[in-house]
mmCIF file of the N, C-alpha and C atoms, coordinates in Angstrom:
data_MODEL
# 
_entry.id   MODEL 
# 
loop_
_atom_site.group_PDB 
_atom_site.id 
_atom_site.type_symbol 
_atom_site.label_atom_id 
_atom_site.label_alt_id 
_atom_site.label_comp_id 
_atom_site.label_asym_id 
_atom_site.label_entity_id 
_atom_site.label_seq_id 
_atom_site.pdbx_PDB_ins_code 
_atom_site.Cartn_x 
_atom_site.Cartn_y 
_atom_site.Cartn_z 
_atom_site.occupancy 
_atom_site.B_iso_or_equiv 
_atom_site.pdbx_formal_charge 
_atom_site.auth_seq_id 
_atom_site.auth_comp_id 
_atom_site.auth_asym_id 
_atom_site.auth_atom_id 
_atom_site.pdbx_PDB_model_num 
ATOM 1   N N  . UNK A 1 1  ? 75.384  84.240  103.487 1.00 0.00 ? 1  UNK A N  1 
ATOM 2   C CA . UNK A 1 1  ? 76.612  84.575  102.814 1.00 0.00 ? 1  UNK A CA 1 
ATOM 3   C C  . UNK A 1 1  ? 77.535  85.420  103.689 1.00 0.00 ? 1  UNK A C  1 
ATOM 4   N N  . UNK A 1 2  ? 77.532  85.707  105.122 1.00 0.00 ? 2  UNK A N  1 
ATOM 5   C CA . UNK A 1 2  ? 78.101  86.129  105.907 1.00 0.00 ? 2  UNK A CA 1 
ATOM 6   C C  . UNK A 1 2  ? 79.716  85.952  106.015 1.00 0.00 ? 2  UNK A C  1 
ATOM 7   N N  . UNK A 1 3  ? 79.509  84.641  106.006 1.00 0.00 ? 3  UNK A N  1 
ATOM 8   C CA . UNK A 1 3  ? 81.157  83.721  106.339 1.00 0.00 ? 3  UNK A CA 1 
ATOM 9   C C  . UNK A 1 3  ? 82.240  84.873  104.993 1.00 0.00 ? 3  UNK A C  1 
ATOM 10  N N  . UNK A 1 4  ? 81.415  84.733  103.936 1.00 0.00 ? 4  UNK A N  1 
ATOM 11  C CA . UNK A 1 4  ? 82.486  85.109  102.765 1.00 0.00 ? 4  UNK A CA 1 
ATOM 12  C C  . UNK A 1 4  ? 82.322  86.751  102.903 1.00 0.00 ? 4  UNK A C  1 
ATOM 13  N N  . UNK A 1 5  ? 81.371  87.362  103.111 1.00 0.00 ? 5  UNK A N  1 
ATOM 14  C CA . UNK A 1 5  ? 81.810  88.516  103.672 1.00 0.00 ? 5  UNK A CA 1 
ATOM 15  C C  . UNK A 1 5  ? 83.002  89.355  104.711 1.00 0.00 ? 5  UNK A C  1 
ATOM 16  N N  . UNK A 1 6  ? 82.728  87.751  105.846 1.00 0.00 ? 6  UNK A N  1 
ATOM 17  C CA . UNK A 1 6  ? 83.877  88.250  107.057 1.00 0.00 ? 6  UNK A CA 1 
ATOM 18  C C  . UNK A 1 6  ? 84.990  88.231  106.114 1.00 0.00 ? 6  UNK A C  1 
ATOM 19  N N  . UNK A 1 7  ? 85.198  87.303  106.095 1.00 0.00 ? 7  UNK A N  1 
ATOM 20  C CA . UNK A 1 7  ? 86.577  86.676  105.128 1.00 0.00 ? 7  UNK A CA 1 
ATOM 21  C C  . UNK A 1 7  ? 87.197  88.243  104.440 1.00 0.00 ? 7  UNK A C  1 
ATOM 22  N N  . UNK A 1 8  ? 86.210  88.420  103.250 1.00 0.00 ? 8  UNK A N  1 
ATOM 23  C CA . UNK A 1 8  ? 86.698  89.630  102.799 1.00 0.00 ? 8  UNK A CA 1 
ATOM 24  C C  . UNK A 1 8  ? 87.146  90.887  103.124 1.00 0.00 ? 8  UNK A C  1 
ATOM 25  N N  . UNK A 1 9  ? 86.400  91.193  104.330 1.00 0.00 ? 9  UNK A N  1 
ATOM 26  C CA . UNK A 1 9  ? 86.239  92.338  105.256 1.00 0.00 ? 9  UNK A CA 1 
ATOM 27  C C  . UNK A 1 9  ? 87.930  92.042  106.015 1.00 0.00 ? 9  UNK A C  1 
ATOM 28  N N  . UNK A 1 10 ? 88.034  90.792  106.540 1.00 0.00 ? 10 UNK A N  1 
ATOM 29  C CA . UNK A 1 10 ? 89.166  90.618  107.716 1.00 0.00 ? 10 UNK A CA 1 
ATOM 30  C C  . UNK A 1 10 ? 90.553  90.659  106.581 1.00 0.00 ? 10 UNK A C  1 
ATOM 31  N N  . UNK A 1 11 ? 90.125  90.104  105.317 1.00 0.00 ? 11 UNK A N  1 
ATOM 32  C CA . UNK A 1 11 ? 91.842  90.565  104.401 1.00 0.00 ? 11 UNK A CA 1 
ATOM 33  C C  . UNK A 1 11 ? 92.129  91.592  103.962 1.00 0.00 ? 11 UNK A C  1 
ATOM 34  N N  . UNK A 1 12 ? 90.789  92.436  103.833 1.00 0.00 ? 12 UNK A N  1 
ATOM 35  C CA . UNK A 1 12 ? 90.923  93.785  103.354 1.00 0.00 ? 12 UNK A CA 1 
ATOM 36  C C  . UNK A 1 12 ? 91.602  94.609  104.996 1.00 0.00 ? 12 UNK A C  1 
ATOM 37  N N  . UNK A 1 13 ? 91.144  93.884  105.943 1.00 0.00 ? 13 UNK A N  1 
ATOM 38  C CA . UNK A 1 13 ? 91.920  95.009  106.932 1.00 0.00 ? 13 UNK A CA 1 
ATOM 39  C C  . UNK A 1 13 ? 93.447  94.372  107.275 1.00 0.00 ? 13 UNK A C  1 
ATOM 40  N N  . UNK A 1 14 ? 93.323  93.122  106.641 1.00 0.00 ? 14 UNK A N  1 
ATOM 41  C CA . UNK A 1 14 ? 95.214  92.599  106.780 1.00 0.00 ? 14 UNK A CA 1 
ATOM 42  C C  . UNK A 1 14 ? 95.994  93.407  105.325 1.00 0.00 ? 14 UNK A C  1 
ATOM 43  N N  . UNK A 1 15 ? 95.163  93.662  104.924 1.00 0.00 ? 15 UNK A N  1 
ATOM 44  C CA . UNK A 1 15 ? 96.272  94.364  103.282 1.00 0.00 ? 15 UNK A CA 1 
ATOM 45  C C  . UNK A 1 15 ? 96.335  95.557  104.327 1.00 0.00 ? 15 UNK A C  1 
ATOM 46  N N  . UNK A 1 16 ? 95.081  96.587  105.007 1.00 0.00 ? 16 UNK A N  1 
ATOM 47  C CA . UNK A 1 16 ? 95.212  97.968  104.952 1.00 0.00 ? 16 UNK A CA 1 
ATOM 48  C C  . UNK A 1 16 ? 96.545  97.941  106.118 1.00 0.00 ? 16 UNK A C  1 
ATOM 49  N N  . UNK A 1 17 ? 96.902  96.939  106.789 1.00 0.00 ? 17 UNK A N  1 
ATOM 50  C CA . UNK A 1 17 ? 97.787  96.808  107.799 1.00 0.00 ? 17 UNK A CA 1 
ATOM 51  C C  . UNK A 1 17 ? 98.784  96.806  107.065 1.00 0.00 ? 17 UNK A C  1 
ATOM 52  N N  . UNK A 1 18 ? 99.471  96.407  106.076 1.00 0.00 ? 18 UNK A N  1 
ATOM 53  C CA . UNK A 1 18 ? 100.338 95.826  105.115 1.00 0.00 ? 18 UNK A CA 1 
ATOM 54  C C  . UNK A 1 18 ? 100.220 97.603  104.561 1.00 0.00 ? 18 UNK A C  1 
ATOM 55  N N  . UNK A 1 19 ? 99.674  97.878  104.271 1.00 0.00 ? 19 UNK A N  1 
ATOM 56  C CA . UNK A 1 19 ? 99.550  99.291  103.844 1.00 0.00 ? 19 UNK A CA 1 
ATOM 57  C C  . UNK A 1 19 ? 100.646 100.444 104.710 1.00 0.00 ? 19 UNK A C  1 
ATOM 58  N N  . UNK A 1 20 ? 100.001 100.337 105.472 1.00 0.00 ? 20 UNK A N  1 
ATOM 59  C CA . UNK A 1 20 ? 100.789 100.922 106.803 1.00 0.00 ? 20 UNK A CA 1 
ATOM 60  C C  . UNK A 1 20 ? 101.598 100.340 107.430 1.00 0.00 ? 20 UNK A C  1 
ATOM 61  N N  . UNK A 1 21 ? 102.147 99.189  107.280 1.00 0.00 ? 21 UNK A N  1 
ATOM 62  C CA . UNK A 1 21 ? 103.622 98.784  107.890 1.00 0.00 ? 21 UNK A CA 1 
ATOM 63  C C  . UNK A 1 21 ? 104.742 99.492  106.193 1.00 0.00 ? 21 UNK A C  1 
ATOM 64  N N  . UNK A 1 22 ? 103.740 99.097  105.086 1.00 0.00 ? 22 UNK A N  1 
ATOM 65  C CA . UNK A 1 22 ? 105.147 99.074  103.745 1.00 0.00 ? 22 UNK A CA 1 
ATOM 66  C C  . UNK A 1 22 ? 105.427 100.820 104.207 1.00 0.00 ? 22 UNK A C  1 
ATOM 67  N N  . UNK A 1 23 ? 104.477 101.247 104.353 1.00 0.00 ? 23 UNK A N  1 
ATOM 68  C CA . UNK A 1 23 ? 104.612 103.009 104.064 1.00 0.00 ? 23 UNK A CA 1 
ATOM 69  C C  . UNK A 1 23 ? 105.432 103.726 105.422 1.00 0.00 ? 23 UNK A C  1 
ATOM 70  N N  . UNK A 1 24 ? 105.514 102.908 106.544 1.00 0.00 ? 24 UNK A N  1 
ATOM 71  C CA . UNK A 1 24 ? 106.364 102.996 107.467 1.00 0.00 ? 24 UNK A CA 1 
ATOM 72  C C  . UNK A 1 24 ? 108.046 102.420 106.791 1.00 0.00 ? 24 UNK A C  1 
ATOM 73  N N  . UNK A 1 25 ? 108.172 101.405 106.548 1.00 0.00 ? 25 UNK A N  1 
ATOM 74  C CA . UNK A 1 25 ? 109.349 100.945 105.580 1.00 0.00 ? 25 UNK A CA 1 
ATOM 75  C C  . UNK A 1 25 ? 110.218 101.815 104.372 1.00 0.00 ? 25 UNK A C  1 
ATOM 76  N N  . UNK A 1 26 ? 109.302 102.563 104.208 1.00 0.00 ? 26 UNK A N  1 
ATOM 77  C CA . UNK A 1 26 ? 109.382 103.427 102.694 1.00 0.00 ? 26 UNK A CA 1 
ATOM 78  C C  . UNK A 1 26 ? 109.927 102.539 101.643 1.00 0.00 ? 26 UNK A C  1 
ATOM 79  N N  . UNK A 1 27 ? 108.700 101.559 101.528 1.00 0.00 ? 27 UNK A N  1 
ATOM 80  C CA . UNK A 1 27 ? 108.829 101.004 100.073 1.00 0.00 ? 27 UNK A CA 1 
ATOM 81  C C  . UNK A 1 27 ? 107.838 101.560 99.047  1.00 0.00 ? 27 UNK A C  1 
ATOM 82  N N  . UNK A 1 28 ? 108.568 101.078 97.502  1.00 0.00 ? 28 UNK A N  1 
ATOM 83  C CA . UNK A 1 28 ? 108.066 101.205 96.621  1.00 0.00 ? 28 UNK A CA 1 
ATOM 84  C C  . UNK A 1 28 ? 106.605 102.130 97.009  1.00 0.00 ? 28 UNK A C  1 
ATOM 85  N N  . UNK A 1 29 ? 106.209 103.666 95.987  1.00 0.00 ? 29 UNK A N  1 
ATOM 86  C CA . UNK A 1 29 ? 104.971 104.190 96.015  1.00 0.00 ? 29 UNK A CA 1 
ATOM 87  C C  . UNK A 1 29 ? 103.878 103.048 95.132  1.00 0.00 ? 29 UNK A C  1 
ATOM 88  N N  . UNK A 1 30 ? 104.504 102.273 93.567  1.00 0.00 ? 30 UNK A N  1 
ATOM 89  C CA . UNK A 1 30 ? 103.707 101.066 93.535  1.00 0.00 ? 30 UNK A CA 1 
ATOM 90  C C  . UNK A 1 30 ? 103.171 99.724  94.246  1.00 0.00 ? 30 UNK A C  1 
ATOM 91  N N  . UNK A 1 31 ? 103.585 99.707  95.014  1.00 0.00 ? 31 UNK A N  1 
ATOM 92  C CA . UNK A 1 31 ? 103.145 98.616  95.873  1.00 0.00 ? 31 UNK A CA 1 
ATOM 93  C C  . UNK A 1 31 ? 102.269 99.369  97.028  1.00 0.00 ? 31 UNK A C  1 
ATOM 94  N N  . UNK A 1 32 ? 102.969 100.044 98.002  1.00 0.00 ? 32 UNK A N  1 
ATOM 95  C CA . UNK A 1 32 ? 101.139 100.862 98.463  1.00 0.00 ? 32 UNK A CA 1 
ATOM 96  C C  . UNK A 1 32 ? 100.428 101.273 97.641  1.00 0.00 ? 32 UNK A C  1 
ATOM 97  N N  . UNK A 1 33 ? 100.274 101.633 96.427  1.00 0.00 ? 33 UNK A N  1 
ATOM 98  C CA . UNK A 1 33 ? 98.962  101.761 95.883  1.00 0.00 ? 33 UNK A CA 1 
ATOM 99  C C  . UNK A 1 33 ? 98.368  100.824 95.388  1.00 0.00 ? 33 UNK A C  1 
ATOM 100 N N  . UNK A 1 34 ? 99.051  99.630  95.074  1.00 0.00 ? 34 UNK A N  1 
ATOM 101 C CA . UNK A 1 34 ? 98.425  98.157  94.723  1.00 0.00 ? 34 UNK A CA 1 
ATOM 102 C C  . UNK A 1 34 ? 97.655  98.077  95.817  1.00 0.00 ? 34 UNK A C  1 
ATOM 103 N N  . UNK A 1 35 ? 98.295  97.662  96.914  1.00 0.00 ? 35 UNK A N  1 
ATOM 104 C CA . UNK A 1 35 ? 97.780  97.061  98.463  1.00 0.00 ? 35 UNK A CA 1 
ATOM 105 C C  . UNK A 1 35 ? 96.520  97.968  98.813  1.00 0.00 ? 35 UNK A C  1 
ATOM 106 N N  . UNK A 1 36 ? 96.766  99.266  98.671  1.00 0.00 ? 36 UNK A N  1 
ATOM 107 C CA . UNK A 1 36 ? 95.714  100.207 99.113  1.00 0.00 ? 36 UNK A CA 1 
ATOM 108 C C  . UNK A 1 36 ? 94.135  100.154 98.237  1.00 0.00 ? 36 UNK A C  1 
ATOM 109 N N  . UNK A 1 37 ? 94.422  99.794  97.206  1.00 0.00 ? 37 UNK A N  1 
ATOM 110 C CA . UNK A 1 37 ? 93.374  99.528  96.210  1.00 0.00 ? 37 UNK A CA 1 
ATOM 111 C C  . UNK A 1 37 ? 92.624  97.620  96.358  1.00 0.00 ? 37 UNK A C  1 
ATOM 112 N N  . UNK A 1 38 ? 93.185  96.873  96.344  1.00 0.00 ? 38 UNK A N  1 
ATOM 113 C CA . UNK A 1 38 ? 93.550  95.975  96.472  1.00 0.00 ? 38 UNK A CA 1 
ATOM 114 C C  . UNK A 1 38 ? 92.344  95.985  98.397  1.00 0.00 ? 38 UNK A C  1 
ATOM 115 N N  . UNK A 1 39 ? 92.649  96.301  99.431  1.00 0.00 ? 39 UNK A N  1 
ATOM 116 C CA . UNK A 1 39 ? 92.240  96.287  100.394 1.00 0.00 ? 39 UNK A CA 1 
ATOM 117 C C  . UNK A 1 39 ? 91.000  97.126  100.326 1.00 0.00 ? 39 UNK A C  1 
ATOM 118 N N  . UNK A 1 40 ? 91.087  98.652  99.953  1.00 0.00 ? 40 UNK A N  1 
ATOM 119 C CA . UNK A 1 40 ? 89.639  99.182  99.414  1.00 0.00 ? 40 UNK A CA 1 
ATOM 120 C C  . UNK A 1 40 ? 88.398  97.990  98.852  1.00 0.00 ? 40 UNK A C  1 
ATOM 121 N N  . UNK A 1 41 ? 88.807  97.603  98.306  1.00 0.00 ? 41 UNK A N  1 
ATOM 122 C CA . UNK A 1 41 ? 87.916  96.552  96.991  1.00 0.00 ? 41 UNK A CA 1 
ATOM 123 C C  . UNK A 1 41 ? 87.703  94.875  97.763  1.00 0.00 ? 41 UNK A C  1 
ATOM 124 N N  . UNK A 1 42 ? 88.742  94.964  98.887  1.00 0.00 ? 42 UNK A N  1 
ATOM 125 C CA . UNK A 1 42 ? 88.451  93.681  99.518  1.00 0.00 ? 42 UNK A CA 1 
ATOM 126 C C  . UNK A 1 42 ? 87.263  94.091  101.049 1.00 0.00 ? 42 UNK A C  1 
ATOM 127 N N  . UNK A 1 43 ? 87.236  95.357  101.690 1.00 0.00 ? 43 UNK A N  1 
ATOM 128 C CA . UNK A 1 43 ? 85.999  95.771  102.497 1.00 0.00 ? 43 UNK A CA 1 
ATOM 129 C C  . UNK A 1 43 ? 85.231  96.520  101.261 1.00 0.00 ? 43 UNK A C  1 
ATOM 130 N N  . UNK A 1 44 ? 84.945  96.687  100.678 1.00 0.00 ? 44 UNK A N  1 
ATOM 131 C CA . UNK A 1 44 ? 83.925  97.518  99.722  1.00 0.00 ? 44 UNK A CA 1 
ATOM 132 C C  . UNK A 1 44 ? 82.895  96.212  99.310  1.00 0.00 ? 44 UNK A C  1 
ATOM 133 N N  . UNK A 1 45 ? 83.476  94.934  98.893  1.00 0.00 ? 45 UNK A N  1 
ATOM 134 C CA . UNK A 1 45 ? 82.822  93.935  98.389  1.00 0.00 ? 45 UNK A CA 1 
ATOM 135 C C  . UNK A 1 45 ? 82.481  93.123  99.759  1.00 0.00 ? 45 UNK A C  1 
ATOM 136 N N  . UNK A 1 46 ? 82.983  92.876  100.992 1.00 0.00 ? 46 UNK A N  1 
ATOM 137 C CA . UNK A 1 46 ? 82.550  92.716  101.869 1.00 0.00 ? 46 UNK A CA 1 
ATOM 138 C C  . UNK A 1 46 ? 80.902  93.361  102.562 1.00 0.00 ? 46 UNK A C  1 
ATOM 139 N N  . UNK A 1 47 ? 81.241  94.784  102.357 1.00 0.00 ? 47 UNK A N  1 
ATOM 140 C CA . UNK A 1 47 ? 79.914  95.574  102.921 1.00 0.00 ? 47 UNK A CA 1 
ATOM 141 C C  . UNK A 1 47 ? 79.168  95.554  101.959 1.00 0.00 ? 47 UNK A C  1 
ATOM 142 N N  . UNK A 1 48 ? 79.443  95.361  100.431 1.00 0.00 ? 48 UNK A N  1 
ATOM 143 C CA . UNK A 1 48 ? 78.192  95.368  100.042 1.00 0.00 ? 48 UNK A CA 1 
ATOM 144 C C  . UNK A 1 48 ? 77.566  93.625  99.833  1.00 0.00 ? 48 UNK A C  1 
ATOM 145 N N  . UNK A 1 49 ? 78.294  93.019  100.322 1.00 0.00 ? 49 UNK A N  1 
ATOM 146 C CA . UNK A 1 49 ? 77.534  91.312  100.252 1.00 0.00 ? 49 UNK A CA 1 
ATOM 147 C C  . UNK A 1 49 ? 77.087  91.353  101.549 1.00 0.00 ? 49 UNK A C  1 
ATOM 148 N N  . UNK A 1 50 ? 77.702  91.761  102.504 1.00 0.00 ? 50 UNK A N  1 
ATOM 149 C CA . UNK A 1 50 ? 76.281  91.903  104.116 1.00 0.00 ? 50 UNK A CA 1 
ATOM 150 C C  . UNK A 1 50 ? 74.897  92.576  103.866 1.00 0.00 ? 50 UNK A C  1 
ATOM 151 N N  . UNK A 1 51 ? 75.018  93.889  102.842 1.00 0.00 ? 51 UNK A N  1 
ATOM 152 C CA . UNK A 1 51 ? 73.855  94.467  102.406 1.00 0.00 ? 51 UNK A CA 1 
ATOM 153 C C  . UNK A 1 51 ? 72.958  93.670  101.927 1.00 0.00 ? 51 UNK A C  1 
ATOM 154 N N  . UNK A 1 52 ? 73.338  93.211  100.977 1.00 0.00 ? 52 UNK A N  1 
ATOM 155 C CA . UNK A 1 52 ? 72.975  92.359  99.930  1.00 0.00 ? 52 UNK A CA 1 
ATOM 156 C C  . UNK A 1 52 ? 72.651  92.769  98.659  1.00 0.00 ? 52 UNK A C  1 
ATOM 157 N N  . UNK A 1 53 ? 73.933  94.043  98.136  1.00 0.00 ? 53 UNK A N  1 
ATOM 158 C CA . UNK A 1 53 ? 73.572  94.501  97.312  1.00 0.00 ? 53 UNK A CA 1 
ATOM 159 C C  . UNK A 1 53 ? 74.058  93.663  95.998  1.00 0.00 ? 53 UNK A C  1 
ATOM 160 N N  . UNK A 1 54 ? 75.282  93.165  96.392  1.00 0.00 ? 54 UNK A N  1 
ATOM 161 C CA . UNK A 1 54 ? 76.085  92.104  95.756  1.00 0.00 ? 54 UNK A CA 1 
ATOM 162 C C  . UNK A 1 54 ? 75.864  90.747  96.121  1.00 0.00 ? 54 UNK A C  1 
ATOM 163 N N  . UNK A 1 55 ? 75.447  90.281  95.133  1.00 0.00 ? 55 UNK A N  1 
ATOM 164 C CA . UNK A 1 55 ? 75.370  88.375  95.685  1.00 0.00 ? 55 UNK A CA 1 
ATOM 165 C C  . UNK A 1 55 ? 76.534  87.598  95.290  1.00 0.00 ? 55 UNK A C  1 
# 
């Protein structure tokens, strides 16, 4: 189950990028905290399906 791990892991670090370009922009405080949560939860579910705590 690796493949869907990377996957998750590599969009969660394209949102946290998106994170830090909007907050350079000074957009909306709702939308970095979407993205920021949103990217948290996309490496969080990544590391825990390499564990294998999550199937």
């Amino acid at each position: 189950m690796t493949g869907l791990s990377t996957i998750l892991i590599v969009v969660g670090l394209f949102l946290a990028g998106g994170v830090y370009s909007f907050s350079k922009q000074q957009m909306p405080k709702g939308v970095i905290v979407l993205l920021t949560i949103a990217s948290v939860m996309c490496i969080v579910a990544g590391v825990l399906r390499i564990q294998g705590i999550w199937e």
